[in-house]
Short mmCIF file of the C-alpha atoms (twelve columns), coordinates in Angstrom:
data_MODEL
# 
_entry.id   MODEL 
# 
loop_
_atom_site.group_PDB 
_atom_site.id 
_atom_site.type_symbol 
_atom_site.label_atom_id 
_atom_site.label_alt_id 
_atom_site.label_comp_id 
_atom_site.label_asym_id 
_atom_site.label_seq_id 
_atom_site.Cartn_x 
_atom_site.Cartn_y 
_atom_site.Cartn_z 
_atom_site.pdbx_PDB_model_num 
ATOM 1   C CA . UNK A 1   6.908   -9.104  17.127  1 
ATOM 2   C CA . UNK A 2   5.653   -10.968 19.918  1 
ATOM 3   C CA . UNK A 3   3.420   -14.054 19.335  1 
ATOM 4   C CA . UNK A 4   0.614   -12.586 21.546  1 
ATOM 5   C CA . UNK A 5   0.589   -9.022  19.519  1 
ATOM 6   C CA . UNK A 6   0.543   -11.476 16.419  1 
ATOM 7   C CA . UNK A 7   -2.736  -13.589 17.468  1 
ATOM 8   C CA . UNK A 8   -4.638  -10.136 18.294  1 
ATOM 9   C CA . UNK A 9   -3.552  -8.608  14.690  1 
ATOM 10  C CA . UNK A 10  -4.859  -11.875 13.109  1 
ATOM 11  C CA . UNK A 11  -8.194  -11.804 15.216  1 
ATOM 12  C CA . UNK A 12  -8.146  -8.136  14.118  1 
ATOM 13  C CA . UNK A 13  -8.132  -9.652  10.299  1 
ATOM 14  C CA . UNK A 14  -10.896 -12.219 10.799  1 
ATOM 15  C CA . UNK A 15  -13.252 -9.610  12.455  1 
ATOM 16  C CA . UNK A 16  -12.737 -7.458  9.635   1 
ATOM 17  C CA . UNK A 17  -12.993 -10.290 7.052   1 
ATOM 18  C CA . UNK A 18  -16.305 -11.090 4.944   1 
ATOM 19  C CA . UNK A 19  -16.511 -14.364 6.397   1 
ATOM 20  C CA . UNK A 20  -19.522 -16.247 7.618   1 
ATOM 21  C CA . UNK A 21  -19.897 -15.789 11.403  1 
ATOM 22  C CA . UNK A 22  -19.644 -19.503 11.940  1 
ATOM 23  C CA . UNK A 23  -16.466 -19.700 10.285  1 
ATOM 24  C CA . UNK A 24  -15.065 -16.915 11.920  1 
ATOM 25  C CA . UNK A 25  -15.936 -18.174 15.459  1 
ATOM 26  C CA . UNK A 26  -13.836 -20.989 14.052  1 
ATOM 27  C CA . UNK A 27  -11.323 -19.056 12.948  1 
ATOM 28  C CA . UNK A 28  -11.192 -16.782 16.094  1 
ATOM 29  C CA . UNK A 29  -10.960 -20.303 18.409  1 
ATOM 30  C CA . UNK A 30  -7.604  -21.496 16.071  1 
ATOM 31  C CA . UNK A 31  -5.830  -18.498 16.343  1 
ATOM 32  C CA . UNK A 32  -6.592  -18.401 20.231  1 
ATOM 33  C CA . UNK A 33  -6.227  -22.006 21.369  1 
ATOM 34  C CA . UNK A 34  -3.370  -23.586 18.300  1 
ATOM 35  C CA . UNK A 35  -1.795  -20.897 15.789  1 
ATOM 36  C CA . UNK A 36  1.596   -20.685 15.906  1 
ATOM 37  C CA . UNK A 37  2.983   -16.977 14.703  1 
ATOM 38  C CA . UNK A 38  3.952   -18.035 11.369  1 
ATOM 39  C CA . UNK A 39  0.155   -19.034 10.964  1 
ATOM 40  C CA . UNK A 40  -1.090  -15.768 12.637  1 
ATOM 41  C CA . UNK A 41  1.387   -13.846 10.148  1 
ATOM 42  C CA . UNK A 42  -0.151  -15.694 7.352   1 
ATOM 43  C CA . UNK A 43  -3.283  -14.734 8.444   1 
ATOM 44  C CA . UNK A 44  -2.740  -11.328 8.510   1 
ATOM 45  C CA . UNK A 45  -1.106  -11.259 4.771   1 
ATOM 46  C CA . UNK A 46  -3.002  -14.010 3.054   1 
ATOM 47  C CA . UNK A 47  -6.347  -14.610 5.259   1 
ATOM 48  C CA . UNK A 48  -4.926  -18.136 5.427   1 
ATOM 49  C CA . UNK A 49  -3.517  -20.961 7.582   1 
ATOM 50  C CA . UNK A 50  -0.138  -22.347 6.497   1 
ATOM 51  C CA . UNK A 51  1.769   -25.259 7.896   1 
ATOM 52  C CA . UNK A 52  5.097   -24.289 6.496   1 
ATOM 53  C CA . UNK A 53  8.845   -25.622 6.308   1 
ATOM 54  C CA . UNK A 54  11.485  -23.255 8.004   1 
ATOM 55  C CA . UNK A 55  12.404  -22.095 4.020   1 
ATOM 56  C CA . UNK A 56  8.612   -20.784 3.727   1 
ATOM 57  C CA . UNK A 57  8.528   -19.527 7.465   1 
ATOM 58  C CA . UNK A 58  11.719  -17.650 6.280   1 
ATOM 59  C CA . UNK A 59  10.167  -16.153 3.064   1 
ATOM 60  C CA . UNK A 60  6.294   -15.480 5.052   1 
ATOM 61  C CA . UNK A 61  8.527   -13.365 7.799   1 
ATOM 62  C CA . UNK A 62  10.695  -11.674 4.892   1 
ATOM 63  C CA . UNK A 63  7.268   -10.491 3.499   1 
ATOM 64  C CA . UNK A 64  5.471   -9.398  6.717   1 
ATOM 65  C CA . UNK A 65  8.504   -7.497  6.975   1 
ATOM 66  C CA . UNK A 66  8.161   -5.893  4.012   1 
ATOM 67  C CA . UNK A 67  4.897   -5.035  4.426   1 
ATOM 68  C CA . UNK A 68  5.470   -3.466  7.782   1 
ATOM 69  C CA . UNK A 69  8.140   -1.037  6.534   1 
ATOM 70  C CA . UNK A 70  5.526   -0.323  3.319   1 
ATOM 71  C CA . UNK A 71  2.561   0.485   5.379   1 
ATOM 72  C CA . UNK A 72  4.822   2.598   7.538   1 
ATOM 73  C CA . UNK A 73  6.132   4.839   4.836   1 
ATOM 74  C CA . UNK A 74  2.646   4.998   3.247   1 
ATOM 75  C CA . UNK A 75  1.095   6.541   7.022   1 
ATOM 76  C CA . UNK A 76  4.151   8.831   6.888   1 
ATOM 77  C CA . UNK A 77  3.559   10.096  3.590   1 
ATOM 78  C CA . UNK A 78  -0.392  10.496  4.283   1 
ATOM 79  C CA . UNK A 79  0.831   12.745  7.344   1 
ATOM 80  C CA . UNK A 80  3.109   14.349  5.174   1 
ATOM 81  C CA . UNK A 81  0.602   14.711  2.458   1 
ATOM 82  C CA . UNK A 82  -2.285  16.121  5.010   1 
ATOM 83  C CA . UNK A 83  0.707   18.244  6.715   1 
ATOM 84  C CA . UNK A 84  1.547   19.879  3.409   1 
ATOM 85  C CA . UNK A 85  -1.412  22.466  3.226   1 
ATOM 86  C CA . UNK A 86  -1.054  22.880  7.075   1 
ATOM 87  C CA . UNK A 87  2.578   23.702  6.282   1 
ATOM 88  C CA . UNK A 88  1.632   26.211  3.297   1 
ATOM 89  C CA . UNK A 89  -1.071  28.022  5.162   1 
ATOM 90  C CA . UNK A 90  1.253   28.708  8.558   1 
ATOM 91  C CA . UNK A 91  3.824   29.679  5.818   1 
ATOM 92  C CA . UNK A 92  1.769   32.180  3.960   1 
ATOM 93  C CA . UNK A 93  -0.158  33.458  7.241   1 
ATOM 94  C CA . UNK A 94  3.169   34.418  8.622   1 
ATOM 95  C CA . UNK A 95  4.261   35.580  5.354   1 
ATOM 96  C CA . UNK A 96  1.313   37.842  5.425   1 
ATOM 97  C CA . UNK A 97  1.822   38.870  8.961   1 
ATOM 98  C CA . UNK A 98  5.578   39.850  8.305   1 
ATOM 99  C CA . UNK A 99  4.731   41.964  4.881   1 
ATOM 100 C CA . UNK A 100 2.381   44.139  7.690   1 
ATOM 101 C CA . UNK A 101 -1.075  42.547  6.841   1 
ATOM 102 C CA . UNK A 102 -3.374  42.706  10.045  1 
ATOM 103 C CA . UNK A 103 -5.298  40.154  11.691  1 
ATOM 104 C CA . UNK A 104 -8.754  40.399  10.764  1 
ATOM 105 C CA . UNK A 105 -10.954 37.726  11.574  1 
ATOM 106 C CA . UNK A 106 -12.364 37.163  7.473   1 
ATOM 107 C CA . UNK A 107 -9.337  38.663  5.657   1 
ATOM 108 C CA . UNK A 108 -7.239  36.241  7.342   1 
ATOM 109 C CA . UNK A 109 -9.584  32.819  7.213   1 
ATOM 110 C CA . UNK A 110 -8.992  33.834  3.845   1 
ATOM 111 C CA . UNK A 111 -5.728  33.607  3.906   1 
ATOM 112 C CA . UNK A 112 -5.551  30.361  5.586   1 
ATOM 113 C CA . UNK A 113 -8.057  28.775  3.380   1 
ATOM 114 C CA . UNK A 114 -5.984  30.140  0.532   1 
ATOM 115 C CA . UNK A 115 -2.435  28.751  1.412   1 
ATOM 116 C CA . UNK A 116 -4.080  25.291  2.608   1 
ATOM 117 C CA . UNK A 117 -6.032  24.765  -0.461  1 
ATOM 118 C CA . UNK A 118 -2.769  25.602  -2.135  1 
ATOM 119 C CA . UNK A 119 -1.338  23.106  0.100   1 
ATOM 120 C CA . UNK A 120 -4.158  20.722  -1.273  1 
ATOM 121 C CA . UNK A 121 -3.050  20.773  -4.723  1 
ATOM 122 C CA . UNK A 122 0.310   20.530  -4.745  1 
ATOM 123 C CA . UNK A 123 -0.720  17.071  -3.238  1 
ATOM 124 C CA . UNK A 124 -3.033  16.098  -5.519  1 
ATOM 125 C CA . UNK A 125 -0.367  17.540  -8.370  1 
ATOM 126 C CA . UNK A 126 2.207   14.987  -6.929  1 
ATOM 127 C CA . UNK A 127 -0.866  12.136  -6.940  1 
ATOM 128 C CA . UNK A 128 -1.415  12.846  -10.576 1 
ATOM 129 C CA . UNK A 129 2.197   12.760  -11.684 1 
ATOM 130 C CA . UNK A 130 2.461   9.255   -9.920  1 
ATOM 131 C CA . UNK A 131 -0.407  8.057   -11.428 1 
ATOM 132 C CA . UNK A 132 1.204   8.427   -14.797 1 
ATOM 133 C CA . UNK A 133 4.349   6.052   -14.275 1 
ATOM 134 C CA . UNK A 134 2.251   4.003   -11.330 1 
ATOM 135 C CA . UNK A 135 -0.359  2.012   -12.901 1 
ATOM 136 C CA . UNK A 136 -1.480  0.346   -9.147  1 
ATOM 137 C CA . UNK A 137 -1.622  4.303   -7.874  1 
ATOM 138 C CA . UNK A 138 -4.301  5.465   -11.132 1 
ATOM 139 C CA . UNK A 139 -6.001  2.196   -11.026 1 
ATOM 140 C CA . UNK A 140 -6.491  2.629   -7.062  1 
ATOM 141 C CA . UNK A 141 -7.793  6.400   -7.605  1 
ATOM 142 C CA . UNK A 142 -5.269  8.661   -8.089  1 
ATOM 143 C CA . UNK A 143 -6.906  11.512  -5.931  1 
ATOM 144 C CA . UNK A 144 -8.503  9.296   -3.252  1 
ATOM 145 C CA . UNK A 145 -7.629  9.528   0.327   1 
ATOM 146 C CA . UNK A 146 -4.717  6.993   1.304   1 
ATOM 147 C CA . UNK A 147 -7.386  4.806   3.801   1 
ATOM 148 C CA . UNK A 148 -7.417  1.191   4.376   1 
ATOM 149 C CA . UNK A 149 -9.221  0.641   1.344   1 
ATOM 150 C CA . UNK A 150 -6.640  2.129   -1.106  1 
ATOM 151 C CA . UNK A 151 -3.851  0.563   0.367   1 
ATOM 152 C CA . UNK A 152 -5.596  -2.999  -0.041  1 
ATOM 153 C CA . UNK A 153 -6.379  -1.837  -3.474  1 
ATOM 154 C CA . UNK A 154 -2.554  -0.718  -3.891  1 
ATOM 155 C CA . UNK A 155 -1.474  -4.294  -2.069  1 
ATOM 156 C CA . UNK A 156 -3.466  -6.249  -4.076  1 
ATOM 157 C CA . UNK A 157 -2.572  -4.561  -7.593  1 
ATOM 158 C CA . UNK A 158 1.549   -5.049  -6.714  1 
ATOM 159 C CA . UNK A 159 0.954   -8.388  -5.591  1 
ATOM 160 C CA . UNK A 160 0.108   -9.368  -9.190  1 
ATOM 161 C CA . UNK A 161 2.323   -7.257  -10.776 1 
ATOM 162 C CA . UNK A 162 5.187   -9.312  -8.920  1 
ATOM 163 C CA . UNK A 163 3.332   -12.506 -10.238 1 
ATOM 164 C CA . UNK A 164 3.192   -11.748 -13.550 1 
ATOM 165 C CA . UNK A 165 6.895   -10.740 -13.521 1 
ATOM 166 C CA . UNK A 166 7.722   -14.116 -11.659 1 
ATOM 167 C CA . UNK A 167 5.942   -15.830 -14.306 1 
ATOM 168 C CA . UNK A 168 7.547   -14.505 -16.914 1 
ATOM 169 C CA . UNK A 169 10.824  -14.920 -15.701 1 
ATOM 170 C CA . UNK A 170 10.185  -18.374 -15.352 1 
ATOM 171 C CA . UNK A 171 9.015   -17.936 -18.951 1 
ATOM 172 C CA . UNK A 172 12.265  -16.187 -19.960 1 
ATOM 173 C CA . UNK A 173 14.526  -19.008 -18.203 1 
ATOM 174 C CA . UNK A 174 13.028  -22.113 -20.089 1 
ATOM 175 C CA . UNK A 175 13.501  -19.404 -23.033 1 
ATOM 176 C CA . UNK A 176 17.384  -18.969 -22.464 1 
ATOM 177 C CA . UNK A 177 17.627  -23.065 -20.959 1 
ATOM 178 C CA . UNK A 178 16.577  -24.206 -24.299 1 
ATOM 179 C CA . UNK A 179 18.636  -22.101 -26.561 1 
ATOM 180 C CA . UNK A 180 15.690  -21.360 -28.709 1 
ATOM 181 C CA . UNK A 181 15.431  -17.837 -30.492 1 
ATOM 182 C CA . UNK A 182 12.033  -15.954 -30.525 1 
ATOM 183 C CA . UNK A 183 10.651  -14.607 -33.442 1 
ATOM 184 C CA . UNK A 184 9.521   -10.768 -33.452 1 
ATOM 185 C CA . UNK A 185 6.295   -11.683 -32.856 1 
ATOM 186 C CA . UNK A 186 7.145   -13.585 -29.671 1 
ATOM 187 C CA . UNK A 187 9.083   -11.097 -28.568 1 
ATOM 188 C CA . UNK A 188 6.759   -8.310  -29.192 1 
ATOM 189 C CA . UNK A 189 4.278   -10.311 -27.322 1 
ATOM 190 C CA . UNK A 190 6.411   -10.403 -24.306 1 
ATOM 191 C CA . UNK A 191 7.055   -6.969  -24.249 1 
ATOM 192 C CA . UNK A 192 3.333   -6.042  -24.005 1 
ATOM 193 C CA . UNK A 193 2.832   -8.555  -21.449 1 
ATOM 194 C CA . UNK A 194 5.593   -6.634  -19.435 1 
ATOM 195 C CA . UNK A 195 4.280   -3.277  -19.817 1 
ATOM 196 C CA . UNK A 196 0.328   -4.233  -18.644 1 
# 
């Protein structure tokens, strides 16, 4: 991505940000005048500025990557999702049509309505189901619309899901680098830890 696109997508975050209007002047005149793009990608993904090595400009660009091809595939799916009762009405009108029904103006906004609505929950049926083995997806609202909101929810709520997994593999290395066996209650302790 080029380094000017990066600086307006960082201005982009500050605007949007909670920040005093002082400090985002301030923040508005660094990005401008100094950022590099690793700082303006930082921005974007942390609402901070780094001064990195080239290892952790290697691992910030691995996850703005990342999060490109996620929000991607999320606006494809909400298309897909809003598409699906679109999809169902068009293939019940023409359904209707072909098994001779006529085209009268209230029998067939019925019709519409009926095979979009259809369309609706077979969505929200495939929401539901996700909620049950996605924790970030029920605690996010399971039938709320997929808007910026939700997917900072959704962000957020993986990000410390991949902590808490880092940390106890950390956990689970000084574990296995010390030789030392854990009693059930230890173990069981774990476990819980990895299924929150």
């Amino acid at each position: 991505m080029k380094k000017s696109v990066l600086k307006i997508l960082a201005m982009a975050e500050v605007v949007e940000s909670k920040l005093p209007k002082d400090i985002k002047q301030k923040h508005l005149e660094y990005i401008k005048e100094k950022a590099d793009p690793y700082q303006c990608i930082g921005y974007i993904l942390d609402g901070k500025f780094y001064n990195l090595n080239e290892a952790g400009k290697l691992e910030l660009k691995r996850r703005f990557v990342k999060e490109i091809d996620e929000t991607k595939r999320k606006e494809i799916m909400s298309h897909v999702g809003k598409s699906a009762g679109g999809l169902a009405a068009a293939g019940g009108v023409g359904y209707h049509l072909i098994s001779g029904g006529k085209i009268m103006p209230v029998s067939f906004l019925v019709h519409i309505a009926k095979y979009y609505a259809g369309g609706f929950v077979l969505w929200a049926t495939y929401r539901w189901i996700r909620s049950w083995f996605d924790k970030c997806s029920k605690a996010c609202g399971t039938l709320k619309i997929n808007d910026a909101e939700r997917q900072m929810c959704m962000k957020k709520c993986k990000e410390q899901y991949e902590k808490k997994m880092i940390e106890l593999t950390k956990k689970a290395y000084k574990i296995k680098k010390t030789g030392k066996k854990l009693s059930k209650e230890e173990s069981d302790k774990i476990k819980k830890q990895i299924k929150k």
